[in-house]
RODO-2510 file (C-alpha; in nm, 4 decimals, decimal comma):
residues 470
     n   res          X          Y          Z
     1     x    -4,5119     6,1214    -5,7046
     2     x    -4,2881     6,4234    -5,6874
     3     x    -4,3508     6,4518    -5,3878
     4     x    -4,2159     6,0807    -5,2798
     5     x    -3,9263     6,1798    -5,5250
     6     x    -3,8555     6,4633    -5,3779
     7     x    -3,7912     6,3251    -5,0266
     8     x    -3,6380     6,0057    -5,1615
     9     x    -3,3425     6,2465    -5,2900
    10     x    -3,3464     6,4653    -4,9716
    11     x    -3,3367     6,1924    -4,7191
    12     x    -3,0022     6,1069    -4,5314
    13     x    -3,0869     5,7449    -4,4623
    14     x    -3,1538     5,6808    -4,8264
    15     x    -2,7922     5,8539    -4,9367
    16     x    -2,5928     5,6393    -4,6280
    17     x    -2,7994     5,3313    -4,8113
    18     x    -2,6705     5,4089    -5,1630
    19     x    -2,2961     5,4721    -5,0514
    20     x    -2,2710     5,1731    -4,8541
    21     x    -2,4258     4,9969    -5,2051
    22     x    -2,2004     5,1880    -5,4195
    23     x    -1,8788     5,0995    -5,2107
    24     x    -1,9778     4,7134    -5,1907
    25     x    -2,0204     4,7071    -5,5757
    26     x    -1,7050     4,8642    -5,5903
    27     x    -1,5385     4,5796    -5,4327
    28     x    -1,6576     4,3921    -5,7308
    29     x    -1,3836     4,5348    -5,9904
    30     x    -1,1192     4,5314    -5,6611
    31     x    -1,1758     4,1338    -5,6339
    32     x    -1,1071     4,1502    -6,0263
    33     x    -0,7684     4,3174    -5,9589
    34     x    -0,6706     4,1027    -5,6834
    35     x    -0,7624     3,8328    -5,9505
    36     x    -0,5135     3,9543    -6,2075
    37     x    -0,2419     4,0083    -5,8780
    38     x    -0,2537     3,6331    -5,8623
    39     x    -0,2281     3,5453    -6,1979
    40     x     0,1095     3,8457    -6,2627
    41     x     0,2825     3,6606    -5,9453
    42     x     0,2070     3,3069    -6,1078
    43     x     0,3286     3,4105    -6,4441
    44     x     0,6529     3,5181    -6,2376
    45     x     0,6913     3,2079    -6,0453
    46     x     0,6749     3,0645    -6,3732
    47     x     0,9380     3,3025    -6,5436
    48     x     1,1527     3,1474    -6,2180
    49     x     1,1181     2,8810    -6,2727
    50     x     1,1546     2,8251    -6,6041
    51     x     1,5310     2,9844    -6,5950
    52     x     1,6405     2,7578    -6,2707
    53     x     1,5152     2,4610    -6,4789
    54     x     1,7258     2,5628    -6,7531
    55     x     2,0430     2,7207    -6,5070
    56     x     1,9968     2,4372    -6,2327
    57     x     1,7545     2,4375    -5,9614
    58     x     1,7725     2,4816    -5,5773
    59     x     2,0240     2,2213    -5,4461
    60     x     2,0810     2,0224    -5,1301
    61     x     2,4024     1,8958    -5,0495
    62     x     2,3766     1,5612    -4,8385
    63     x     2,6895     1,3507    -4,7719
    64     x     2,9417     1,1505    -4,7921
    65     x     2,7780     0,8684    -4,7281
    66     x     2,9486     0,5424    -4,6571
    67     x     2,7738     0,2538    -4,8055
    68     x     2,8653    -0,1064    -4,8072
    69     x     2,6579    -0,3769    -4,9238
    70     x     2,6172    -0,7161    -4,6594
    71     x     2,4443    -1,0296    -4,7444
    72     x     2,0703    -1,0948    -4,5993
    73     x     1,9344    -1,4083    -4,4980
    74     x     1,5597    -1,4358    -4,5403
    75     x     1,2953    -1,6514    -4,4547
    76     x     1,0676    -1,8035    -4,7375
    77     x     0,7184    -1,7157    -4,6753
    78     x     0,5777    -1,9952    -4,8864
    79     x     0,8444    -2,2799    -4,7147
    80     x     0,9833    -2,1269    -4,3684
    81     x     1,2345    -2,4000    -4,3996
    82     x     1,4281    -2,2583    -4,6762
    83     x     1,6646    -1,9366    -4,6304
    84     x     1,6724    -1,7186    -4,9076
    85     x     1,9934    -1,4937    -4,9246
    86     x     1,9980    -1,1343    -5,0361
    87     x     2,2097    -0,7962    -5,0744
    88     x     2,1643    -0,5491    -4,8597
    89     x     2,2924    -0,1981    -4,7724
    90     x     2,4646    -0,0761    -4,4432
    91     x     2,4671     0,2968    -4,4228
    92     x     2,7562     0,4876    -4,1939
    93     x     2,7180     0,9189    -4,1186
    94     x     3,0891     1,0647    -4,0826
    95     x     3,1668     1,1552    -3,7463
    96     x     3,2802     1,4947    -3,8393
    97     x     3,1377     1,7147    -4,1148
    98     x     3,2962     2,0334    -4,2100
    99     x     3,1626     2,2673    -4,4568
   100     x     3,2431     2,5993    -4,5545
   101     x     3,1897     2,7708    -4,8596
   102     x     3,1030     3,1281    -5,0760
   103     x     2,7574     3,1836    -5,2801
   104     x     2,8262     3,4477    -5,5279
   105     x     2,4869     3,5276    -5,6470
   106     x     2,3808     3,6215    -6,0239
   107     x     2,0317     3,8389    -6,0894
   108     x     1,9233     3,6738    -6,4298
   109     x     1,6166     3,8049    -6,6487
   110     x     1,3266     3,6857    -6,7978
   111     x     1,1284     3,9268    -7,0112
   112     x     1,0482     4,1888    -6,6835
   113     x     1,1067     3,9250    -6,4309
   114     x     1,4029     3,8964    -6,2139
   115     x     1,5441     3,5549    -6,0942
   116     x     1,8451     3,5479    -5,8219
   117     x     2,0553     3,2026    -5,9211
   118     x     2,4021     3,1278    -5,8054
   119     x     2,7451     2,9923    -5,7973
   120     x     2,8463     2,8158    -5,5067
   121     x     3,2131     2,6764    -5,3867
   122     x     3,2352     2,4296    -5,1017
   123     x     3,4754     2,2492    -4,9006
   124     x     3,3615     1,9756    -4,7127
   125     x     3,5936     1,7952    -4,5056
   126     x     3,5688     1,5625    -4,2326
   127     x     3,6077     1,1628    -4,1288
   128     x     3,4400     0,8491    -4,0634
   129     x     3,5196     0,5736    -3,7575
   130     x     3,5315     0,1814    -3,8794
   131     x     3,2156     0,0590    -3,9066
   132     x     3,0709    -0,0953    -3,6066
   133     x     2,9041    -0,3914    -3,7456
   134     x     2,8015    -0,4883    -3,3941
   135     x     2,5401    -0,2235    -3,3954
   136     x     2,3437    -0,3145    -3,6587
   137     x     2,3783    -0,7029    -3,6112
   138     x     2,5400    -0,7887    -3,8538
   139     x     2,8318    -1,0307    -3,9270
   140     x     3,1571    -0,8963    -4,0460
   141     x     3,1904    -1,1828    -4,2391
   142     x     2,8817    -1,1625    -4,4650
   143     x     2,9940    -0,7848    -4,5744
   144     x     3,1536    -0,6858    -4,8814
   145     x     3,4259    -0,4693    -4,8009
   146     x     3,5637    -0,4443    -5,1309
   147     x     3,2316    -0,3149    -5,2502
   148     x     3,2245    -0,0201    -5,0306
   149     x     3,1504     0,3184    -5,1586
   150     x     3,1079     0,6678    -5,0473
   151     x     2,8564     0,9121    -5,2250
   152     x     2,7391     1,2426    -5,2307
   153     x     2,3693     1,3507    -5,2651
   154     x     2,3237     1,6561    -5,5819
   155     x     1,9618     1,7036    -5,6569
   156     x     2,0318     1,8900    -6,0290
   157     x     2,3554     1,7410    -6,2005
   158     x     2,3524     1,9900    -6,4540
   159     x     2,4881     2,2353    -6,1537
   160     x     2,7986     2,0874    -6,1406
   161     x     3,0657     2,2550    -6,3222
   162     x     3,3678     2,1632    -6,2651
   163     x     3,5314     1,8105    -6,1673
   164     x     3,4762     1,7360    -5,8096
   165     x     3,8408     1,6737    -5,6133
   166     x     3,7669     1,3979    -5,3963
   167     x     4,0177     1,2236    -5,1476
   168     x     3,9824     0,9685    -4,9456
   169     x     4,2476     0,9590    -4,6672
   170     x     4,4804     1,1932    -4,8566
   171     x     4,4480     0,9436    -5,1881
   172     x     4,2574     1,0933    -5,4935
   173     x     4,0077     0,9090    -5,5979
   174     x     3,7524     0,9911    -5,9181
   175     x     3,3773     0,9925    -5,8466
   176     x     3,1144     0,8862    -6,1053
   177     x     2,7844     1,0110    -6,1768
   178     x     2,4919     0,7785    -5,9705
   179     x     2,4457     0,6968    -5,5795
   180     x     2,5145     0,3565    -5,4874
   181     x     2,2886     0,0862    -5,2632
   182     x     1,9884     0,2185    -5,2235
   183     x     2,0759     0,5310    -5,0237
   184     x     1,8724     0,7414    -5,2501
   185     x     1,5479     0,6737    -5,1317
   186     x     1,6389     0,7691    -4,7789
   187     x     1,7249     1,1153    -4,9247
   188     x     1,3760     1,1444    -5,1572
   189     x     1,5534     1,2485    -5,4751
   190     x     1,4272     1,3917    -5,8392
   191     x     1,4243     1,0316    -5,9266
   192     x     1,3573     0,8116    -5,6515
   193     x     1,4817     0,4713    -5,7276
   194     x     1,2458     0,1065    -5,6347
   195     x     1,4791    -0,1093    -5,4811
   196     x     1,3597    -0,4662    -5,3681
   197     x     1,5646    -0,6387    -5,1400
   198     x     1,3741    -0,9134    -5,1064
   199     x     1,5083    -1,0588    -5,4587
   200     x     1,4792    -1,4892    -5,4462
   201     x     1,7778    -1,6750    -5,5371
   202     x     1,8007    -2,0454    -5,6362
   203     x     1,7721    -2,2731    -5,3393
   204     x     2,0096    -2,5207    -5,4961
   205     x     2,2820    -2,2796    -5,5289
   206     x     2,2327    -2,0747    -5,1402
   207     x     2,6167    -1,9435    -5,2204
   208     x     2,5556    -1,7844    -5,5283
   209     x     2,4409    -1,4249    -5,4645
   210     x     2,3698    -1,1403    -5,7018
   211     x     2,6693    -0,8728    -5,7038
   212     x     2,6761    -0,5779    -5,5287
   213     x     2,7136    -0,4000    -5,8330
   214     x     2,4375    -0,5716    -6,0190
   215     x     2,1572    -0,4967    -5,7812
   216     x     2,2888    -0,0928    -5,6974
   217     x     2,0600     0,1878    -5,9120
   218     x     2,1912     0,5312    -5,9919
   219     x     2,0386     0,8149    -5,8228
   220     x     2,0811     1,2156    -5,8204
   221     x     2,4528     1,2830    -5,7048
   222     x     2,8240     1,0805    -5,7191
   223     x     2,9835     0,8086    -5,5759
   224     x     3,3094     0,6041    -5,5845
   225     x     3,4001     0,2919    -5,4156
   226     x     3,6508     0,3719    -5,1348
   227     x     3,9138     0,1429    -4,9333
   228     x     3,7820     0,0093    -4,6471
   229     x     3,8810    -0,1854    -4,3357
   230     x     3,7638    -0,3728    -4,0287
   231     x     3,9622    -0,0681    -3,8565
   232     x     4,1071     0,2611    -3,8529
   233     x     3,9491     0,5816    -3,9491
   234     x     3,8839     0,7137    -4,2627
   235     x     3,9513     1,1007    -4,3460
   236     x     3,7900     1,2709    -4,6703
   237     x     3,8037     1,5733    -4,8331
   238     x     3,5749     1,7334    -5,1019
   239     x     3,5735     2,0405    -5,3106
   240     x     3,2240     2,1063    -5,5353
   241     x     3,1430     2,4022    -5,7685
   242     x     2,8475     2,3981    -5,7659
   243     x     2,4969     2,6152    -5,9562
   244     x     2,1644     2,6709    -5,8400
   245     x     1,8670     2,8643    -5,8132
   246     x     1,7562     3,0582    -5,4937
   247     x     1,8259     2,7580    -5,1775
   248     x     2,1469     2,6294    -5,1159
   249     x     2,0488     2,3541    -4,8436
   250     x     2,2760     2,0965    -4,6410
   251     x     2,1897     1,8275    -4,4289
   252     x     2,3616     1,7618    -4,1010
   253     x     2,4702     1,4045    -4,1306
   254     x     2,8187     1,4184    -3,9401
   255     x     2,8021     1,3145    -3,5844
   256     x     2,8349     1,7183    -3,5275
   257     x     2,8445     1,9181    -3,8654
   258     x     2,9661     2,2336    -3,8806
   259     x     2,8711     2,4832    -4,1648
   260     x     2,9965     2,8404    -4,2724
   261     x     2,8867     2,9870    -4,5565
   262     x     2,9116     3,3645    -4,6958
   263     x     2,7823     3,5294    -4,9660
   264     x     2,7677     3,9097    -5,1124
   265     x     2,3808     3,8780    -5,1001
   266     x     2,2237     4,1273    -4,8668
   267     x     1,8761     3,9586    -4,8494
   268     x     1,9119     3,6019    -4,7154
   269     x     1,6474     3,3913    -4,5445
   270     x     1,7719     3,1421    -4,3024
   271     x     1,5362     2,8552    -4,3151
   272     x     1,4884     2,4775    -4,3144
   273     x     1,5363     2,2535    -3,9737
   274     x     1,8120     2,4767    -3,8111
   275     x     1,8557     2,8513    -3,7875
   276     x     2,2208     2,9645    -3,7840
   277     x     2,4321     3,0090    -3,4715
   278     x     2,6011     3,3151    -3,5718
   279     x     2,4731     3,5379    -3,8726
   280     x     2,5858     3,8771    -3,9620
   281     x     2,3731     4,0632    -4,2610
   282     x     2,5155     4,3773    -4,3416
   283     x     2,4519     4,5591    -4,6767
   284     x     2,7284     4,4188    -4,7887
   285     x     2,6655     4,0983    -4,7745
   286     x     2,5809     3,7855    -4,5271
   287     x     2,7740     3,5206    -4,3163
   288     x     2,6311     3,2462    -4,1288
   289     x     2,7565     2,9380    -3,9171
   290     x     2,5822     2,6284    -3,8191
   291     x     2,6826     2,3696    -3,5434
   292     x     2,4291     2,0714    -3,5647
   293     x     2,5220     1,7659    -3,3269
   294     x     2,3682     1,4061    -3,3952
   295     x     2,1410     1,4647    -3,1047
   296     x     1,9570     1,7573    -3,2964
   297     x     1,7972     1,5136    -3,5444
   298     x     1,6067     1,1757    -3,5629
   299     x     1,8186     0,9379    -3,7183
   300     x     2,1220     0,7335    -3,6188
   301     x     2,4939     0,7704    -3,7437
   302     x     2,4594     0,3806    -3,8906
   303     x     2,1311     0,2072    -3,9968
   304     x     2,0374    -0,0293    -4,2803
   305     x     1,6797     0,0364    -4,2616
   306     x     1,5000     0,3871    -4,1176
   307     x     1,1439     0,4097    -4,0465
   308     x     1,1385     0,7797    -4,1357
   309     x     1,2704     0,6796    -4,4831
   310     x     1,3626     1,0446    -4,5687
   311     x     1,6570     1,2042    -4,4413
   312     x     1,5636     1,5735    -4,6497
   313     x     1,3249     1,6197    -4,3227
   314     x     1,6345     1,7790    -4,1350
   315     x     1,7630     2,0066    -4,4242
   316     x     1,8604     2,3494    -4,3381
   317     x     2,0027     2,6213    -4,5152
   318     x     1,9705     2,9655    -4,6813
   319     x     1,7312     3,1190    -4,9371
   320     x     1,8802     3,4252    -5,1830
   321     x     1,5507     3,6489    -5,1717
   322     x     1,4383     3,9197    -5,3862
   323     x     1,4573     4,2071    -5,2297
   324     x     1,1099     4,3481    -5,2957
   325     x     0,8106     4,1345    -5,4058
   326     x     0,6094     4,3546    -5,5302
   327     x     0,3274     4,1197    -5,5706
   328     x     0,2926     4,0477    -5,2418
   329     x     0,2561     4,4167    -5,1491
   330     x     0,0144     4,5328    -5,4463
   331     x    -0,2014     4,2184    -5,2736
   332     x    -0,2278     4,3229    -4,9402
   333     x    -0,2443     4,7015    -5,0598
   334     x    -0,5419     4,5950    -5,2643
   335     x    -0,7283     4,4616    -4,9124
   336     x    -0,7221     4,8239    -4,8199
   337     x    -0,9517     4,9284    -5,1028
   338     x    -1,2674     4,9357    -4,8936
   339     x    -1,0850     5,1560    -4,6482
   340     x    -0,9726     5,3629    -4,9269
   341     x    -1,3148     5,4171    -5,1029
   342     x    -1,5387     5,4487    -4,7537
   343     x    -1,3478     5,7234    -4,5874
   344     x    -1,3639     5,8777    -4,9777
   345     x    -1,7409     5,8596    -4,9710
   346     x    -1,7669     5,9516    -4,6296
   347     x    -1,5893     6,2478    -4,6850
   348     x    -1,8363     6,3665    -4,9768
   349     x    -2,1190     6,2634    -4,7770
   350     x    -2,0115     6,5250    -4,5155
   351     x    -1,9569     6,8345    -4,8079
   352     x    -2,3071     6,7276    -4,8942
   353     x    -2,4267     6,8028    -4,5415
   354     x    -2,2198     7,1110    -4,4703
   355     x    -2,2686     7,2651    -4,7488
   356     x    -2,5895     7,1485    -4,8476
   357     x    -2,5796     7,0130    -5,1922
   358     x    -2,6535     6,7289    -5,3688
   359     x    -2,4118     6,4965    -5,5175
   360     x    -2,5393     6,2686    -5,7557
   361     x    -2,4471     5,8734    -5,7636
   362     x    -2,3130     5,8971    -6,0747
   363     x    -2,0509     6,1300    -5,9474
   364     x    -1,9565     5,9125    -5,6365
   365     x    -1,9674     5,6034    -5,9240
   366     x    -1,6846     5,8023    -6,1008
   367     x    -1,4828     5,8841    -5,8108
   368     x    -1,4684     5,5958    -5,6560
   369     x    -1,3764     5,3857    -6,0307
   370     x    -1,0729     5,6365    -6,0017
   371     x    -0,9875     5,5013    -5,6355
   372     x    -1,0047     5,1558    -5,7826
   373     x    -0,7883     5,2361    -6,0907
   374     x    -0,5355     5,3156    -5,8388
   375     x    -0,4616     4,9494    -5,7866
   376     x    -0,4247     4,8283    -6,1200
   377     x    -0,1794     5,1068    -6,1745
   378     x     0,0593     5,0072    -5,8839
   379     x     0,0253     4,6722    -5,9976
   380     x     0,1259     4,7098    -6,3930
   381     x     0,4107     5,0135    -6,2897
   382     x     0,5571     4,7999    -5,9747
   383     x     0,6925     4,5577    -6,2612
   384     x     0,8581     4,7656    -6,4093
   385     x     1,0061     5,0389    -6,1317
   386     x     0,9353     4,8697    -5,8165
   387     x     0,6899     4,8584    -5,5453
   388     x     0,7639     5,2323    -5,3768
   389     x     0,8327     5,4242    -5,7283
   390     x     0,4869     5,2747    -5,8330
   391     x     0,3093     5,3701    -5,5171
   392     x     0,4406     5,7212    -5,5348
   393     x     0,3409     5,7677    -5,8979
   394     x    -0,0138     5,5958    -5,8913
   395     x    -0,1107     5,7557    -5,5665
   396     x    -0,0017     6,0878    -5,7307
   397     x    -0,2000     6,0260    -6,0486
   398     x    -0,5060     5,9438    -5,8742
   399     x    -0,4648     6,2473    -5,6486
   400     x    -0,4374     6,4884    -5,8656
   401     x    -0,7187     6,3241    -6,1464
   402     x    -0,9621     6,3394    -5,8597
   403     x    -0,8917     6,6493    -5,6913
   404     x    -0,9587     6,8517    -5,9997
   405     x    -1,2797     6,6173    -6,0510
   406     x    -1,3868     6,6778    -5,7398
   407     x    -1,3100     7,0838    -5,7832
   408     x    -1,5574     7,1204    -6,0359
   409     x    -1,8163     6,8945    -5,8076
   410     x    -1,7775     7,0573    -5,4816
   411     x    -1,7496     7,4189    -5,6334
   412     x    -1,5687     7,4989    -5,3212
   413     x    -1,1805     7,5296    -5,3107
   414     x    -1,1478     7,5342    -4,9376
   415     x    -1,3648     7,1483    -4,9692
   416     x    -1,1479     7,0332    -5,2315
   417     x    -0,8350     7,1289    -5,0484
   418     x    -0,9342     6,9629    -4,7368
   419     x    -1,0866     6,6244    -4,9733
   420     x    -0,6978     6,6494    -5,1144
   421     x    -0,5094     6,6334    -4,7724
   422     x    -0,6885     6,3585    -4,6557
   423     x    -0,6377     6,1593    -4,9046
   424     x    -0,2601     6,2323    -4,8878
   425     x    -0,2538     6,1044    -4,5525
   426     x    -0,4972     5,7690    -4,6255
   427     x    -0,2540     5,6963    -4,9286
   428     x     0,0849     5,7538    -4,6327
   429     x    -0,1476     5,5483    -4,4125
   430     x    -0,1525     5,2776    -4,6051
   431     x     0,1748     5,2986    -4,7615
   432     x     0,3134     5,2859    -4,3881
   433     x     0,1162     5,0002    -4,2891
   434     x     0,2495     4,7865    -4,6086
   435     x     0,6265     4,8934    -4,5082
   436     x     0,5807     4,7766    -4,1623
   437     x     0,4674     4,4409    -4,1667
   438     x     0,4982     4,3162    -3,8560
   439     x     0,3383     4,6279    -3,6763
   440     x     0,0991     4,6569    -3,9467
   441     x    -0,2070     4,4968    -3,7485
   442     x    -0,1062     4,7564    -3,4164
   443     x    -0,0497     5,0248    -3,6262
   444     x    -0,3993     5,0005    -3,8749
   445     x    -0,6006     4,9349    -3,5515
   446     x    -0,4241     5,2668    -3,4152
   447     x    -0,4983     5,4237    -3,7085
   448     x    -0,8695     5,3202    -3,7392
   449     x    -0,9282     5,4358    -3,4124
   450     x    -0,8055     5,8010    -3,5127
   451     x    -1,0162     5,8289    -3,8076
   452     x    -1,3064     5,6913    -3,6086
   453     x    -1,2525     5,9487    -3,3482
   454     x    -1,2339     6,2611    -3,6035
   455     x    -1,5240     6,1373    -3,7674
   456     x    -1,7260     6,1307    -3,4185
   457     x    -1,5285     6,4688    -3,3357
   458     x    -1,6604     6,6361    -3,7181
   459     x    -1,9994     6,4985    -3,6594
   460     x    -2,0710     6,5907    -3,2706
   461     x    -2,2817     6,8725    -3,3326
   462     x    -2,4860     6,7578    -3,6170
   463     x    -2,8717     6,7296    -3,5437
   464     x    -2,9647     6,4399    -3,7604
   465     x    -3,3019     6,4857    -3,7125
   466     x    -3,2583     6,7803    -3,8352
   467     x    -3,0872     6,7488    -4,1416
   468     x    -3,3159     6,4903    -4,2009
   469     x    -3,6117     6,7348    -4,2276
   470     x    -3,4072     6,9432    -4,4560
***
């Protein structure tokens, strides 16, 4: 028995066995950590949250919108002889759509969390032709002109803060909360109205219809009825201060829209349907223009009825980030724990056959617990002083706690030096990788292939066989 002992704690296949055991289990308490990664970023997104509900959330300017209500005339599908007559809604894009504003952003807090919300003033500007009743079929004669209004979409009211100057061909006019028609559930608001157009009217009475006004639900945004013709052209102008919460989105409903916005944020994200024209980021700040013509989307300057019900689908716009999500990075450094831990035990493996001594598991338990510590330190410092000032001060800890661990292991100084350095240069390793994310694939695989080569090169004149016998 002490025999089989004995060469169980001598042999080299059994100690490459228990290290690659050792560094699997120790993935075990690194899946824990990228556990509590997730559940730090969703208590943030919830911090975010939680002050945009109560500042105003992300908004998405759509409009004006020229609606004017028409009368219907529908078959009955229990007696095909009798017409039933009903209010509908014709819908009319402005043929020009200006928009230019400034986003001054605000960094509010919630407990350690940081949440980017803004202030936002736009100009929008532009016209509309006479609608063209020929287009959609219908009859000038069964419209309600006098009914007409214009309205703007505003997902969160509560962003509004001050009155909104409208005019409508150089006349003032005052806009009320609520969307008119049913225009709101072509643009998929916070509170979606059910209209039915299909209501039934008395037969005996096929004059009598329900007012405009009667049948038209409120949605998210303002509207005011307008003076409208048979002819002529229609010229508006629009000027909204306006609060939300990290996306400031428009949607290109003039016949060509033109946007400009600028803002003293130095972290934008252009996204949505449509990336700007021109951009310039500078650290000063951003500015960004958007032409969008009518062609560029799927929907028509005049309809009644859309079979892609939701006009949202060709937002586009700008999102304030955060500069540094530190979440994101303490995630994917946490994927480079195995890398971390193997080349750790690898490089103890080697002392052992160099300098011929034992290590015991234990030891490599301990060590490699410390590696893993690493982690959750980056992850509870980075809230509080940011992804690099955390990496810099874990990796340090962990450095320095193991090399003078490992000094008392080793008994060797020259060992312990040369453990230290190279775990210097995985830590840079991997802090370069996470910096450079979209080289970080080219540069780990370049990387890999280094350390693969100086372990072959260290190795090369080892006679396995040999130290196996030892």
């Amino acid at each position: 028995m002490s025999l089989i002992k004995d060469s169980a704690r001598n042999s080299v296949i059994l100690r490459l066995i228990l290290i690659g055991v050792l560094s699997l289990l120790l993935l075990i308490p690194t899946g824990m950590i990228s556990s509590i990664v997730y559940e730090r970023e969703s208590r943030s997104q919830e911090a975010i949250n939680e002050v945009s509900s109560k500042w105003s959330n992300e908004q998405t300017v759509a409009g004006p919108i020229l609606t004017i209500p028409y009368k219907k005339y529908l078959k009955d599908k229990d007696n095909p002889t009798k017409v039933i007559e009903t209010v509908s809604y014709a819908h009319f894009l402005p043929e020009r759509l200006d928009i230019s504003g400034n986003i001054e952003p605000k960094m509010l807090n919630r407990g350690m969390y940081d949440v980017v919300v803004y202030n936002s003033k736009l100009d929008l500007s532009g016209g509309f032709k006479a609608p063209d009743w020929d287009k959609l079929n219908i009859n000038p004669t069964d419209t309600f002109l006098d009914q007409a209004t214009v309205s703007v979409n505003i997902p969160d009211m509560r962003g509004i803060k001050e009155k909104i100057a409208f005019a409508w061909n150089g006349v003032a006019i005052n806009l009320e909360p609520g969307v008119q028609g049913d225009i709101a559930k072509y643009l998929d608001l916070t509170v979606p109205i059910q209209y039915n157009d299909t209501e039934r009217f008395d037969e005996a009475m096929p004059t009598k219809i329900m007012p405009p006004d009667a049948v038209s639900r409120g949605g998210s945004g303002v509207s005011a009825k307008v003076p409208v013709g048979s002819d002529g052209a229609y010229n508006f102008k629009l000027v909204l201060d306006l609060n939300g919460s990290q996306r400031l989105n428009f949607l290109p409903l003039g016949s060509e829209t033109n946007v400009e916005v600028k803002s003293s944020w130095n972290n934008p994200s252009f996204d949505g349907t449509f990336l700007p024209d021109e951009r310039n980021v500078t650290s000063s700040g951003f500015t960004a223009k958007w032409k969008v013509l009518q062609f560029n989307r799927n929907y028509p300057q005049s309809f009644s009825e859309l079979s892609n019900s939701n006009l949202i689908g060709s937002a586009f716009g700008v999102k304030l980030m955060v500069p540094v999500d530190q979440y994101q990075k303490t995630s994917r450094a946490v994927k480079y724990a195995i890398l971390t831990i193997a080349l750790t035990f690898l490089i103890f493996f080697f002392v052992e056959i160099f300098n011929r001594t034992r290590i015991h598991p234990f030891q490599y338990i301990l060590v490699g617990l410390a590696l893993v510590l690493f982690f959750t330190l980056l992850l509870s410092i980075s809230e509080h002083l940011g992804f690099n000032y955390a990496y810099l001060t874990s990796a340090a800890s962990i450095l320095l706690m193991t090399s003078l661990y490992t000094k008392t292991v080793f008994k060797n100084t020259r060992a312990t030096v040369i453990l230290s350095l190279i775990l210097v240069a995985i830590y840079t390793f991997i802090y370069t990788i996470l910096q450079l994310q979209d080289y970080a694939l080219l540069i780990g695989s370049i990387g890999l292939f280094f350390i693969l080569a100086a372990v072959m090169f260290i190795s090369r004149k080892i006679n396995w066989y040999e130290v196996a016998n030892q």
